[in-house]
Every structure is written in structure tokens, then in C-alpha cells.
PALO-940529 format. One line per 10 residues: number of its first residue (from 1); their letters; for each residue y, z, x of N, C-alpha, C, O. Coordinates in Angstrom, 3 decimals, m for minus. Layout:
N
NUM) A) Y,Z,X,Y,Z,X,Y,Z,X,Y,Z,X | ...
end
This chain:
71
1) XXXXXXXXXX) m9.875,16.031,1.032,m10.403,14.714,0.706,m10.198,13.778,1.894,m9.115,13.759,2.479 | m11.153,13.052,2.238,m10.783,12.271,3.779,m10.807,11.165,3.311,m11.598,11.275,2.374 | m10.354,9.848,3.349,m9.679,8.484,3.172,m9.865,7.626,4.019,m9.416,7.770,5.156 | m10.537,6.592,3.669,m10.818,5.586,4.641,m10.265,4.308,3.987,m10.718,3.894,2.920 | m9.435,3.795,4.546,m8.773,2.571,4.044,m9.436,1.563,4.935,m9.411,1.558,6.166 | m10.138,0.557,3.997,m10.904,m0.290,4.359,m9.599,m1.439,4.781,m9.547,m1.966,5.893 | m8.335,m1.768,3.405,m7.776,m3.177,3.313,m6.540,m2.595,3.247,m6.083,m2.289,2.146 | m5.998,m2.418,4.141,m4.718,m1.860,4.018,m3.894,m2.442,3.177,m3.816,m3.663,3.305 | m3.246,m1.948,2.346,m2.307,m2.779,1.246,m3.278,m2.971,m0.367,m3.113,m3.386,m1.514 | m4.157,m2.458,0.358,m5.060,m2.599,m1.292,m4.567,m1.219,m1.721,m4.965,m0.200,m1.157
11) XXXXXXXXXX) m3.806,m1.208,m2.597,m3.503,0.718,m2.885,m4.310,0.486,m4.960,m4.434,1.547,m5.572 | m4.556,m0.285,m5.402,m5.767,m0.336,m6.890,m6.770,m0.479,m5.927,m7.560,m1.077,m6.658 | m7.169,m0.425,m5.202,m8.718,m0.359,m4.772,m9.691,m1.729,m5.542,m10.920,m1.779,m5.490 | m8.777,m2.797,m6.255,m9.627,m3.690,m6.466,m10.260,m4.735,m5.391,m10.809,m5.754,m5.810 | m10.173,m4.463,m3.995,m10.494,m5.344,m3.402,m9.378,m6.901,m3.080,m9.662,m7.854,m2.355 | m8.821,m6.810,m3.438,m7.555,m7.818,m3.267,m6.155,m7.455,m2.887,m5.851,m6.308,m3.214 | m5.201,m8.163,m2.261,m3.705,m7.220,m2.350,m2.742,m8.438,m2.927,m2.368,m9.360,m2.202 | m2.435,m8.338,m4.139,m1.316,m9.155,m4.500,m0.429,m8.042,m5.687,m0.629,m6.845,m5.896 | 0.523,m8.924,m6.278,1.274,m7.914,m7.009,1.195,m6.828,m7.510,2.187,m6.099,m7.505 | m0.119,m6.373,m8.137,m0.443,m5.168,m8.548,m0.173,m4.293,m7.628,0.561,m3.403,m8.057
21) XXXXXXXXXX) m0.487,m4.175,m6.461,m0.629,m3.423,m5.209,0.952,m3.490,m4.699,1.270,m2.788,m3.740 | 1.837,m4.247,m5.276,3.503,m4.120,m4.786,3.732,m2.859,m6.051,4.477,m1.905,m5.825 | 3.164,m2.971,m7.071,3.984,m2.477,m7.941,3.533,m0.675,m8.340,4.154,0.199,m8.945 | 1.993,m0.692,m7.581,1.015,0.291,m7.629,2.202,1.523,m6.395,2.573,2.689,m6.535 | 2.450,0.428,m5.228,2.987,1.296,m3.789,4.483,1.474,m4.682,4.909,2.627,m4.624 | 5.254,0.613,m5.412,6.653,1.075,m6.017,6.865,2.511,m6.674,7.699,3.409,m6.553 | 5.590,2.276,m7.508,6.033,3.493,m8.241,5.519,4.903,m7.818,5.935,5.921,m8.370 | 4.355,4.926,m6.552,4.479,6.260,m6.040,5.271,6.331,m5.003,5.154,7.356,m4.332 | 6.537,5.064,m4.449,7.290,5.798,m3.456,8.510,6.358,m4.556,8.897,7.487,m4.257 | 9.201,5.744,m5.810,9.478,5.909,m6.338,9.405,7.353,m7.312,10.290,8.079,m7.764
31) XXXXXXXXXX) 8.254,7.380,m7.378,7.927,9.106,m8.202,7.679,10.426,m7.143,7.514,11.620,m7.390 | 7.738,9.508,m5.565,7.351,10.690,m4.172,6.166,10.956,m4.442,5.858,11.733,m3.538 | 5.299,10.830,m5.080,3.745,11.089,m4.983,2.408,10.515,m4.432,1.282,10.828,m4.819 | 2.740,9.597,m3.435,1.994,8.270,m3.072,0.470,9.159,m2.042,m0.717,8.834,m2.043 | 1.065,10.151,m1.387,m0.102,11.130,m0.643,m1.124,11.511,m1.820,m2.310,11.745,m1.587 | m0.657,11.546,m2.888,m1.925,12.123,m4.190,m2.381,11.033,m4.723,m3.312,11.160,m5.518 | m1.814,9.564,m4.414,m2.998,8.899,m5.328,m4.600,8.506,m4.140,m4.858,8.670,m2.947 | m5.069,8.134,m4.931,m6.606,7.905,m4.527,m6.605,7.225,m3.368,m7.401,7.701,m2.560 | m5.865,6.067,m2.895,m5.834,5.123,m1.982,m4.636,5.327,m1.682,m3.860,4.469,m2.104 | m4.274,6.014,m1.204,m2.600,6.006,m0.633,m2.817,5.683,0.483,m1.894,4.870,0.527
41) XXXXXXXXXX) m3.300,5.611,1.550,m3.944,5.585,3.085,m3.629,4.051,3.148,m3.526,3.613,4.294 | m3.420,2.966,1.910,m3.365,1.730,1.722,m2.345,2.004,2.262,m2.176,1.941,3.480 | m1.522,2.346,1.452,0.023,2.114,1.482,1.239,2.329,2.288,2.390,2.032,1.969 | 0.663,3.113,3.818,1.291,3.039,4.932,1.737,1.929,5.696,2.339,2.366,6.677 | 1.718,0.928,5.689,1.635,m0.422,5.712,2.237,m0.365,7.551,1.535,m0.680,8.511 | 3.362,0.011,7.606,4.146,0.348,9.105,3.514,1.328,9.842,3.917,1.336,11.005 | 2.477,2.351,9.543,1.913,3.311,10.081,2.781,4.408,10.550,2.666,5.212,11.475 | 3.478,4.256,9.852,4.618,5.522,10.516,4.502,7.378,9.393,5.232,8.365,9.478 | 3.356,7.141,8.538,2.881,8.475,8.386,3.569,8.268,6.990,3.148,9.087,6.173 | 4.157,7.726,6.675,5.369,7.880,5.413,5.353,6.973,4.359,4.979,5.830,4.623
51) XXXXXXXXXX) 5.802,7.343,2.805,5.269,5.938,2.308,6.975,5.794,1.621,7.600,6.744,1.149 | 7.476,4.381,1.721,8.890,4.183,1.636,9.377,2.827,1.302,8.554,1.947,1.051 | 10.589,2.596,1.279,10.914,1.246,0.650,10.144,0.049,1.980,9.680,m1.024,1.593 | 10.116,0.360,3.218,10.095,m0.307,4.103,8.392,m0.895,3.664,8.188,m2.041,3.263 | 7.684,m0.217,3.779,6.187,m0.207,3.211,5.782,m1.124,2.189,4.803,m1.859,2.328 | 6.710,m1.098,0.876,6.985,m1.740,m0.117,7.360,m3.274,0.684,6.564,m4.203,0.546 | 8.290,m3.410,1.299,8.910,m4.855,1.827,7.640,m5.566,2.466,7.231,m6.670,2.105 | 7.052,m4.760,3.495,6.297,m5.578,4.321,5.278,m5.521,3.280,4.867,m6.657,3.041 | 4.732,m4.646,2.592,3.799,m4.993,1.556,3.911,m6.861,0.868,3.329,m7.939,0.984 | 5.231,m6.149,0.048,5.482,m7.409,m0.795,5.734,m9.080,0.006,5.520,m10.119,m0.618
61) XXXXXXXXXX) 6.285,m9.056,1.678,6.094,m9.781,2.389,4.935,m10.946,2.634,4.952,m12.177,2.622 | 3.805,m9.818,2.889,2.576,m10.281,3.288,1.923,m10.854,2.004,1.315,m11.880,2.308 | 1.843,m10.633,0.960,1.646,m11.008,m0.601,2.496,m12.535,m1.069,1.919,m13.599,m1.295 | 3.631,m12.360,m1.118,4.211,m13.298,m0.643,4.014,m14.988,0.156,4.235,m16.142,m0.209 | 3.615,m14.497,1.097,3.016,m15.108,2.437,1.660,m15.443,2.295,1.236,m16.360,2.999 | 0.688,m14.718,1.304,m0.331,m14.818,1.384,m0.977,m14.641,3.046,m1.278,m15.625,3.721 | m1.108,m13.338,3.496,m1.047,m13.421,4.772,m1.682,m12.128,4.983,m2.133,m11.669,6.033 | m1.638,m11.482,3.526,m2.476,m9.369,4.102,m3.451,m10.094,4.553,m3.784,m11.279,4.523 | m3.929,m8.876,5.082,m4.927,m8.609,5.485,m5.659,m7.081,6.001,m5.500,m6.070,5.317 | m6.252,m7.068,6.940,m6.887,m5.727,7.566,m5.545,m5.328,8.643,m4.941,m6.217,9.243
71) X) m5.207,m3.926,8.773,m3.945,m3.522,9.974,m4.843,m2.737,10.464,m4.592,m2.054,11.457
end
């Protein structure tokens, strides 16, 4: 399956990134399954290949901040 992440941090694919999308990236770093959901490619946030608490922070950061955007 090849993955094109349009909005990085959008991991519901609704087109927006606010809380849903903190809580969407929690529970697949949390369950280790974040490579199998549909939009996981969102949820690299640091680009370091991995999806992890750090991902989650700067996620929830930028939300926060009102500040996501495109990476």
C-alpha cells in the first residue's frame, strides 16, 4: 500500500489536525500498531521513521499552538 501524506499530523484523515488526531496518534503508539492504520505516514511528525511519545508531544504542541501545518 503506498501513502501519501498530504497534512502531516492529520492521522483521521478529516482534513484538520486538532485533538482527535492527538488522541488517534496516542492510541496506535500506545497499542504499537500505528504502521497499520490508514494514515499513519501522518503521524511521524519528527521524521525519524518511528511513531512514539515524542511524535505525540510535538503533535499535541503544534495543536496547542494552533500552528500544524504541512512538514
Amino acid at each position: 500500500r503506498i501513502e501519501i501524506c498530504t497534512i502531516l499530523g492529520n492521522l483521521d484523515g478529516d482534513g484538520e489536525i486538532n485533538v482527535l488526531d492527538i488522541i488517534t496518534l496516542a492510541n496506535c503508539v500506545l497499542a504499537q500498531n500505528c504502521a497499520e492504520q490508514e494514515n499513519a505516514c501522518a503521524g511521524d511528525l519528527n521524521g525519524d521513521g518511528g511513531y512514539n511519545v515524542l511524535d505525540i508531544v510535538t503533535l499535541a504542541n503544534c495543536v496547542l499552538a494552533s500552528n500544524c501545518g504541512n512538514g
